[in-house]
C-alpha positions as CSV (number, residue, x, y, z in Angstrom):
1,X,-30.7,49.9,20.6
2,X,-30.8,45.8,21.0
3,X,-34.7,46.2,20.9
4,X,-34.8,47.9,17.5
5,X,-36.2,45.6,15.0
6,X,-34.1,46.3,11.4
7,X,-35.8,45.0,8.2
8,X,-33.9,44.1,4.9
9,X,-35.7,44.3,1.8
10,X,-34.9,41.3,-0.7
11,X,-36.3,40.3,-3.9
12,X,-38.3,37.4,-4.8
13,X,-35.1,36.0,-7.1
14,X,-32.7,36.8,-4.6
15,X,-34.2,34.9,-2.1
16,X,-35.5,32.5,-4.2
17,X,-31.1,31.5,-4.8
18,X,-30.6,32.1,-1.0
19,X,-33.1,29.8,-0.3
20,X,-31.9,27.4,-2.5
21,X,-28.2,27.1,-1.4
22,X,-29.4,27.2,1.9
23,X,-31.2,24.0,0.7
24,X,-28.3,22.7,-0.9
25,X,-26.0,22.7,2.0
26,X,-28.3,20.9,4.1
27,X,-28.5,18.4,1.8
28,X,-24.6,18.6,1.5
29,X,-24.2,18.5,5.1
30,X,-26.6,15.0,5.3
31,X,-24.4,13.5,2.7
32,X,-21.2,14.7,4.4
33,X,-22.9,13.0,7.8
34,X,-23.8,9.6,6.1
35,X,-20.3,9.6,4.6
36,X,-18.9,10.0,8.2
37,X,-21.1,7.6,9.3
38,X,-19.9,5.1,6.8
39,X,-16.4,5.9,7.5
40,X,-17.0,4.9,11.2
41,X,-18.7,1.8,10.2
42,X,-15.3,0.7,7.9
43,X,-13.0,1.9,10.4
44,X,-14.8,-0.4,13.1
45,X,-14.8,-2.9,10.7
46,X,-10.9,-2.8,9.6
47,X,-9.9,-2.7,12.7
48,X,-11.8,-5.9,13.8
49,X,-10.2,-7.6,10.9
50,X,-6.9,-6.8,11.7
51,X,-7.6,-8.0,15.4
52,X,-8.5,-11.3,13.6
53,X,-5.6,-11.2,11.4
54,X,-3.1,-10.6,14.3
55,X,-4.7,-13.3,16.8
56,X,-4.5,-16.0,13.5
57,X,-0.5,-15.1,12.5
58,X,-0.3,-15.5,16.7
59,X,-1.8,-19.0,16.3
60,X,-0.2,-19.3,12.9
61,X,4.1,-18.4,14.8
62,X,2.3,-21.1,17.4
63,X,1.6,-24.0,15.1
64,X,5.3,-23.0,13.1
65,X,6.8,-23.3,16.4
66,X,4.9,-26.8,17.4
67,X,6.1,-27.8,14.1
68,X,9.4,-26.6,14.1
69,X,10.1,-28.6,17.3
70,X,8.6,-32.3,15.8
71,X,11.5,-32.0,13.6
72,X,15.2,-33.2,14.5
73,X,17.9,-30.0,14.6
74,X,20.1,-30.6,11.4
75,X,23.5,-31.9,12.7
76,X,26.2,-29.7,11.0
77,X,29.1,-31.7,9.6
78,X,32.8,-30.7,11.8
79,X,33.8,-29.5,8.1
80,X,31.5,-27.1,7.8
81,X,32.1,-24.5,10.5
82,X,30.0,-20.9,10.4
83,X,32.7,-19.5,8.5
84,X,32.2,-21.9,5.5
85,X,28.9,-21.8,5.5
86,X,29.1,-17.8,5.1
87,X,31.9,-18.3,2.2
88,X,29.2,-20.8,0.7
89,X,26.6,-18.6,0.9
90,X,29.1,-15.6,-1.1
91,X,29.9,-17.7,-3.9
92,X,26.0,-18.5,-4.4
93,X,25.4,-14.6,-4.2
94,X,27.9,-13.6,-6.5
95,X,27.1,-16.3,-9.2
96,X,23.8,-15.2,-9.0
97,X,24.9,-11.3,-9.4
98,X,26.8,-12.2,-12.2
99,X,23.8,-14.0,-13.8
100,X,21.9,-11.2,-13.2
101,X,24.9,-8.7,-14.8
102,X,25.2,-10.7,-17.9
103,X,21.4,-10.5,-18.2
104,X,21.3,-6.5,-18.0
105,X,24.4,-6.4,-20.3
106,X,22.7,-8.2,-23.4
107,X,20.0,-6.4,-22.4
108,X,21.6,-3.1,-22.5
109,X,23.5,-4.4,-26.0
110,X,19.9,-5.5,-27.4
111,X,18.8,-1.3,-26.5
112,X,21.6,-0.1,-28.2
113,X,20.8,-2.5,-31.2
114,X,17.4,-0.9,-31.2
115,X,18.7,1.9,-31.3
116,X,21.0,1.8,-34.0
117,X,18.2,0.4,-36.0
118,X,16.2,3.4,-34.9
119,X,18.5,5.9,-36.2
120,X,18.9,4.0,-39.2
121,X,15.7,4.2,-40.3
122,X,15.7,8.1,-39.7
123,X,18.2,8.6,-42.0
């Protein structure tokens, strides 16, 4: 049965469209392959550039460093013990959130302003 021979009639339009989707998804299957080709290429690429990025942030913590120990440690006054320095550091925060709360609250009053004036003119 393997040795028979089985013929399939087509016609001409038929395989004229089989022929061409054939044709189409080689060329598909080229583009797809240059794509993946490209993708290699940037990949290879990215990856050398963040090798260089890491090795200059490296030399980049290095030089800080170097710097960092040319200049004299800051001498903390007796007065100023961890605990006042954290209490500082509050007051600065919370003057700063209130800043920031007074700014959303006209903000918030200049909405409801707009508004009113809004539904106003609908009236």
């Amino acid at each position: 049965m393997a040795d028979q021979k089985v013929y399939v009639s087509i016609d001409y339009m038929g395989y004229k469209m089989n022929k061409q989707d054939i044709l189409y998804c080689q060329a598909d299957l080229l583009k797809s392959l240059q794509h993946l080709q490209e993708l290699r290429k940037i990949r290879k690429e990215k990856n050398n550039l963040k090798l260089k990025l890491a090795r200059q942030l490296a030399e980049l913590l290095k030089t800080l460093e170097e710097i960092k120990e040319l200049f004299p440690t800051p001498v903390i006054p007796k007065g100023m013990g961890m605990h006042d320095k954290e209490e500082l550091e509050f007051k600065e925060d919370k003057k700063e959130l209130d800043k920031h709360n007074k700014q959303s609250r006209t903000i918030e009053q200049e909405l409801r302003e707009i508004q009113e004036k809004i539904k106003g003119l609908n009236k």
